[in-house]
Each structure stands twice: as C-alpha cells, then as structure tokens.
N, C-alpha and C positions, 0 to 999 in steps of 0.2 A: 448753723444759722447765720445768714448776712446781717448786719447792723441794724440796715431797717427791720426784718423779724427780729431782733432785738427789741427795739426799741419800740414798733406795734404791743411788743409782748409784754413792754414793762409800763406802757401807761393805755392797758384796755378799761383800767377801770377807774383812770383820773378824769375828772370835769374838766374835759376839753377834748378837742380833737383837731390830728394834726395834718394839717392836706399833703399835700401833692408838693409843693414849692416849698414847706415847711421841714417835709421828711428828705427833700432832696440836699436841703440846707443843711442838717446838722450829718447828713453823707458828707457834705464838704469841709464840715468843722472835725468830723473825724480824723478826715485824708490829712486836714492840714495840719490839726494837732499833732499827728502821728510825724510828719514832714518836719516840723518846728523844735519837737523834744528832742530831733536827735542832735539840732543844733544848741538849745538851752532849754535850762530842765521844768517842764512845766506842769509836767505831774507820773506818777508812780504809776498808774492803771492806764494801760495801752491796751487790751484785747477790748473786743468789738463789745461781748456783754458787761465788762467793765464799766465801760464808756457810757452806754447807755444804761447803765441802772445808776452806777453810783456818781455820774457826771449828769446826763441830761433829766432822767427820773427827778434824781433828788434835786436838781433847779426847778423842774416844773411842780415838783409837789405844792410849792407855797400856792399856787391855784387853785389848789382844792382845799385852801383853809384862810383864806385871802380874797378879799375881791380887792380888783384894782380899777381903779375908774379910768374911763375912756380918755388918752392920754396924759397919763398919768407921768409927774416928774418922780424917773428913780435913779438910784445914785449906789453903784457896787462897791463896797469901800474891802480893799483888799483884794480885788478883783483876779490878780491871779491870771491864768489863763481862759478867765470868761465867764466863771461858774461862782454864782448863779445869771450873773447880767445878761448876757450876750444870749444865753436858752430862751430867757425871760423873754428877748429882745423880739426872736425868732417866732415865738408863740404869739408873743402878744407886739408886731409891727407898729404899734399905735403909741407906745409907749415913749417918754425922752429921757432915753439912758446917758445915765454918767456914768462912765469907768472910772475909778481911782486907787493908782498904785504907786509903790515909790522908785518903780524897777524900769528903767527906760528900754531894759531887752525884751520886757514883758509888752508893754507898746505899741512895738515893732510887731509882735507878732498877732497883737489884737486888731493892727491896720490891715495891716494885711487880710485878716481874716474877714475883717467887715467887709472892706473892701473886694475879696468874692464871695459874700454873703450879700451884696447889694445891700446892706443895712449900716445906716450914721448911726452914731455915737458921741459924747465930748469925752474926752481923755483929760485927767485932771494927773501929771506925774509928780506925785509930792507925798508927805504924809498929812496924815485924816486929821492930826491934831493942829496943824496950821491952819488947814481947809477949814476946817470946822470953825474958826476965827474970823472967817473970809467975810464981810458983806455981802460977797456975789452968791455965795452958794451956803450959808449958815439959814438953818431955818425955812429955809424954800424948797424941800424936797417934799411930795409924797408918801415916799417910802425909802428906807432905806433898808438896806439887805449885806450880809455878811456871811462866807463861811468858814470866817479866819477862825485861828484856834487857839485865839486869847480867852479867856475865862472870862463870862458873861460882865462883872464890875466891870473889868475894865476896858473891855468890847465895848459897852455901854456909852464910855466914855467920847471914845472915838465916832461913835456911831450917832450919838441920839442930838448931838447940836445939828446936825443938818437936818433934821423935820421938821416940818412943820406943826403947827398945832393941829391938834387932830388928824395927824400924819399917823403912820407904824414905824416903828422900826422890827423885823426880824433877822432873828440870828437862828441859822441851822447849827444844829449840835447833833451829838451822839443821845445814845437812846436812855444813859442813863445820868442824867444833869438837874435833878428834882432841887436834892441839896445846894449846887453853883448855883440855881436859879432864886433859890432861900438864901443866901447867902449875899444876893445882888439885890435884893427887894431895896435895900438904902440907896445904893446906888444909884437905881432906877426913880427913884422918888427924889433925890435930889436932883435930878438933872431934867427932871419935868418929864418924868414917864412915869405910866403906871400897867405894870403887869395885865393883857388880858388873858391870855389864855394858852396852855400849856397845849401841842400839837405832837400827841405822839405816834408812832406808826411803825411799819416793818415796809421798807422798801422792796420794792418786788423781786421774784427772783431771786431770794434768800440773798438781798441786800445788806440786809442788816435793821437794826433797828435804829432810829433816826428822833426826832423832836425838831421842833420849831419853836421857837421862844416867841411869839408877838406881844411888840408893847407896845401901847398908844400915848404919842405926845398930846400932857394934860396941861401941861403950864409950859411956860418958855425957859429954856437952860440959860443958867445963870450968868453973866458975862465971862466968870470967871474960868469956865471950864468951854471947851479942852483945857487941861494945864498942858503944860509939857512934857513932853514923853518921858524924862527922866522922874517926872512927879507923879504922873500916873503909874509907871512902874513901880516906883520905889514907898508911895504912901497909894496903894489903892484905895477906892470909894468902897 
C-alpha cells in the first residue's frame, strides 16, 4: 500500500475528511520527514503505515473527542518534529498554531516543512516553563496540546499556564495511564484545571491502544507556577 491507502485507511472512521490538498500535504510531510531524520533525529517510525497510523492518525484523533472553534489559538508545546501541531494545522488551516521547542535543529526543519506545506506557524525556541511566564503568550491560548512523555503532574505543569480560561489542555498518552492520571488530580486542580474526560481507544490498524487526557482550565494558574525546571522535576505537583 502507498501512504495515502495508508492513511485513507487509518482515519475512514474519524469525524473529518481529508481532501485533495490535505492528502497531498502530509505525502510531502512524509518525503520531508524521511529527508530530514537522515540528517537529525526526529523520530524512530519511518515506514509509510508507521507514519500514518502512529504519527498522522494519532494527531488527528483529538477531533474526534475535541471540538475546536473556528480559529482557534493552539500552541504544541514539545512540538518535536510536528506531532501533533502541524497534522492539526493541515486538517484544520483555520487554526493559529504555535510550535514550541527547545531544539533549534528541530526548527529548521519545521521551516522548512511549512514552508512546502504552504502553511504559517509562530516558533516559540525556548523551554514551556519560561514561556509559560511570558505576558505575551501565558493564558491566551485555546488549546493546548502535548505528546511529550513527561508524566501527566508534571506535563501539567508546563502545559496548563498557557490556557486560557475555559481553554483545554490535552495530552496523548498510552493506553494505560488511569493511575498517572489519579495521581495528577492535585496537580491538575492547583494549577486551575479540572479533569473532563478520559479518551480511550485503539488506534487503527493495530496501532495500539492510546488515551487523551482532556482538562479544562477552571480558574487562572497561580503566578507562581511554572516553577523552574529544576523545581518541577525535583519536587513534583
């Protein structure tokens, strides 16, 4: 099978549908992806049904458990080489994506890729616990999204000072994170979120099994947090 029968085959039964200009786009974020890791390392899974089950699939699934409003501000913190941001970007054009990482090689190759993907971006290169400090981008985001693989407290941390009130933050996880997610309920409530709803599923194509953690900011995060990386590591929430 080519990428696109991939990738037809891994979201026939997600809420959305992807045209002509959409499927041609993540063809080009494949080529370039494949192009890019051989020069820095941007992810483990190269084959075509890889790619699109456990790269494009699992960015798009949050649309089947998500509404996101008509240009909506979102903000990929850990961003990596695109996933979930840039899928997000590609599905839903409407959107104002921030990419944020701390890897300036990472970037480079996300310029690049917009850049023949016809699609803008802001590039924020620093880490989440400064940003999240910022004036300009603290609390003013819609959504926020991650699929780093920090353990939900302290994900939380980093993540939930940029929403807004009555914003989301989700974090994709693996399929079995019941306990990490009991574990973060304090967390989560100190930093002005509250748990909705636990998303779990089997990504297609014996993906694997997956979760989406969504919480909704209920009150405003406290001035005091982010701490600093060396605090949130060393005393988590």
């Amino acid at each position: 099978m080519e990428l696109r029968d991939h990738i037809i085959s891994a979201v026939k039964d997600y809420s959305l549908t992807l045209g002509e200009t959409q499927l041609e786009q993540l063809e080009k974020y494949y080529e370039l992806l494949g192009d890019w890791n051989k020069k820095i390392n941007l992810t483990a899974i190269t084959d075509p049904e890889g790619v699109a089950v456990k790269h494009f699939a699992d960015s798009l699934s949050l649309l089947n458990y998500t509404e996101l409003k008509q240009g909506a501000r979102v903000i990929d913190i850990g961003t990596g080489a695109g996933f979930p941001g840039v899928v997000l970007k590609i599905a839903r054009p409407d959107i104002e994506l921030c990419l944020l990482d701390s890897l300036k090689k990472r970037f480079l190759f996300l310029d690049d890729l917009l850049s023949n993907l016809g699609l803008d971006a802001e590039f924020i290169q620093g880490r989440a616990e400064e940003y999240g400090q910022d004036e300009a981008y603290r609390e003013s985001f819609d959504l926020a999204v991650s699929r780093a693989v920090a353990r939900l407290n302290t994900l939380s941390e980093y993540c939930l000072p940029f929403v807004r009130l009555s914003g989301r933050f989700v974090a994709f996880k693996g399929g079995d994170c019941v306990a990490e997610v009991q574990g973060a309920k304090h967390a989560l409530s100190v930093l002005g979120g509250r748990l909705e709803k636990l998303c779990e599923f089997e990504l297609p194509c014996e993906g694997g099994a997956r979760t989406l953690v969504i919480t909704e900011k209920v009150a405003p995060t406290p001035d005091k947090y982010p701490r600093s990386n060396g605090k949130i590591k060393s005393k988590p929430l």
